[in-house]
C-alpha positions as CSV (number, residue, x, y, z in Angstrom):
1,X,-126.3,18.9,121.8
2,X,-128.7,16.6,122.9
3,X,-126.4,13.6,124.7
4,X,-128.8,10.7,123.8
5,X,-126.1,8.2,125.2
6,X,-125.5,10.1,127.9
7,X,-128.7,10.3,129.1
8,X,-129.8,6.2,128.4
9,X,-126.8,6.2,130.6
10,X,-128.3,8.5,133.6
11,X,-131.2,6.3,133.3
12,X,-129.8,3.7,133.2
13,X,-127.9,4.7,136.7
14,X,-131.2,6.1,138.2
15,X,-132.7,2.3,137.9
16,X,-129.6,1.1,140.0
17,X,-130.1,4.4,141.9
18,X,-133.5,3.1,142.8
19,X,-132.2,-0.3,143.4
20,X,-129.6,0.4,145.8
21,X,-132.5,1.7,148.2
22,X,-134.5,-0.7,147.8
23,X,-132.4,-3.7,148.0
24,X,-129.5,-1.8,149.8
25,X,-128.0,-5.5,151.3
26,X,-127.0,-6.7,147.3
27,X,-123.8,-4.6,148.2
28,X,-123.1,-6.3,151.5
29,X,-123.9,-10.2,149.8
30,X,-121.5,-8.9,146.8
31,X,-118.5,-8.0,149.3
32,X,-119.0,-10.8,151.9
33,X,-120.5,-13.9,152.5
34,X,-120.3,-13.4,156.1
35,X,-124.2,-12.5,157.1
36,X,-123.1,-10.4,160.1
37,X,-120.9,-8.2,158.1
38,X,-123.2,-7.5,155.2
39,X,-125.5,-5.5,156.7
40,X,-122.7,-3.1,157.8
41,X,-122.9,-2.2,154.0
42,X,-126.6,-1.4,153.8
43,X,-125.6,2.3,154.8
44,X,-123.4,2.3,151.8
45,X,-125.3,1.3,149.5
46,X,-128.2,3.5,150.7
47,X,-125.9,6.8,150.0
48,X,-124.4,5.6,146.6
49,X,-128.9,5.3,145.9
50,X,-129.8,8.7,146.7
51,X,-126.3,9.9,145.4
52,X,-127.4,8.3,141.8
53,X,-130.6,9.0,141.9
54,X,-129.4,13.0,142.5
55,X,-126.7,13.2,139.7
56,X,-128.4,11.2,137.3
57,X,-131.5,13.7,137.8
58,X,-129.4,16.4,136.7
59,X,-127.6,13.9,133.7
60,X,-131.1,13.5,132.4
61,X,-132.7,16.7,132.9
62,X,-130.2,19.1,132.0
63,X,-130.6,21.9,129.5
64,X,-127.4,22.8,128.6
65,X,-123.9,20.6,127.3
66,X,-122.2,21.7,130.4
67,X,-124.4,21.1,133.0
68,X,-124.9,17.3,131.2
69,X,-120.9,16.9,130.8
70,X,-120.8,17.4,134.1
71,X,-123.3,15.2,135.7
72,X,-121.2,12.6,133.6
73,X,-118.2,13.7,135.3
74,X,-119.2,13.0,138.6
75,X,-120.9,9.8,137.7
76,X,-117.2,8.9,136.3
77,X,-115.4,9.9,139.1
78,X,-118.0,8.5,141.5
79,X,-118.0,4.9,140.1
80,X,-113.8,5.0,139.7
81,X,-113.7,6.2,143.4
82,X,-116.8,3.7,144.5
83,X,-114.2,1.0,143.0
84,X,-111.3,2.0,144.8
85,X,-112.9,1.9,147.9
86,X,-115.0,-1.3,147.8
87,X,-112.2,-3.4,146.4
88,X,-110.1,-2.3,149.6
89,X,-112.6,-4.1,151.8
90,X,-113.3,-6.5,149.3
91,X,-112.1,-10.2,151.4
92,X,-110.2,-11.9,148.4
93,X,-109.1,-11.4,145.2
94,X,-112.4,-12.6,142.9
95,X,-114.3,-10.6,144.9
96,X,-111.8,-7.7,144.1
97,X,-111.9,-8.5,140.8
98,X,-115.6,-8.4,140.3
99,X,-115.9,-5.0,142.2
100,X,-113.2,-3.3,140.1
101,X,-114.7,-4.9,137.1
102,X,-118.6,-3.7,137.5
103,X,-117.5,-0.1,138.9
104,X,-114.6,0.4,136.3
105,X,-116.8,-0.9,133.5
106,X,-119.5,1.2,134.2
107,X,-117.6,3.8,134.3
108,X,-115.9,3.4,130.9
109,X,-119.4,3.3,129.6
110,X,-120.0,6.5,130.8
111,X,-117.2,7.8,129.8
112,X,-117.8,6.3,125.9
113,X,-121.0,7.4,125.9
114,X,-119.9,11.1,127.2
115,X,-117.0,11.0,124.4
116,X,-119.4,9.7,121.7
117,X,-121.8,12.8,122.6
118,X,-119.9,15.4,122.7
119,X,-118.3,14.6,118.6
């Protein structure tokens, strides 16, 4: 199989990868308006950057349909754990909302895209 959706997917995750270190304080400004606080989730953001950037490597350029399935795995499981833990520090509800809506949506896309491969 090739996995053409999984891998606009990986891309597309590799350009956020890519993002996240370059802009690492648009986590921070998403969780808090407090200006003192949001660079305590520069760090964070930094990580989840290489972390893409490293599984979405392996989502693009692997060779076999197991090596791909599982790259998509982890990006599923990363972005469902990501929103599990940012929406804990999230400071209200919208803000909670919004976090569990980006990470949760992104990961349903990767898991319709994984589902729509593999048929």
């Amino acid at each position: 199989m090739s996995f053409p959706f999984s891998r606009v997917m990986s891309a597309a995750t590799a350009t956020y990868g890519v993002y996240a270190l370059v802009q690492p304080r648009h986590l921070g400004k998403a969780l808090t308006s407090n200006p003192f606080e949001q660079g305590s989730y520069d760090s964070w953001a930094r990580a989840y950057g290489v972390r893409d950037l490293a599984i979405s490597a392996v989502g693009l350029l692997g060779r076999t349909d197991r090596v791909v399935t599982t790259a998509m795995a982890l990006r599923i499981a990363s972005d469902v754990t990501d929103g599990l833990l940012l929406a804990t520090r999230a400071g209200d509800g919208a803000t909670r909302a919004k976090v569990l809506g980006v990470t949760v949506g992104w990961a349903t896309l990767n898991t319709v895209a994984l589902v729509a491969d593999r048929r």
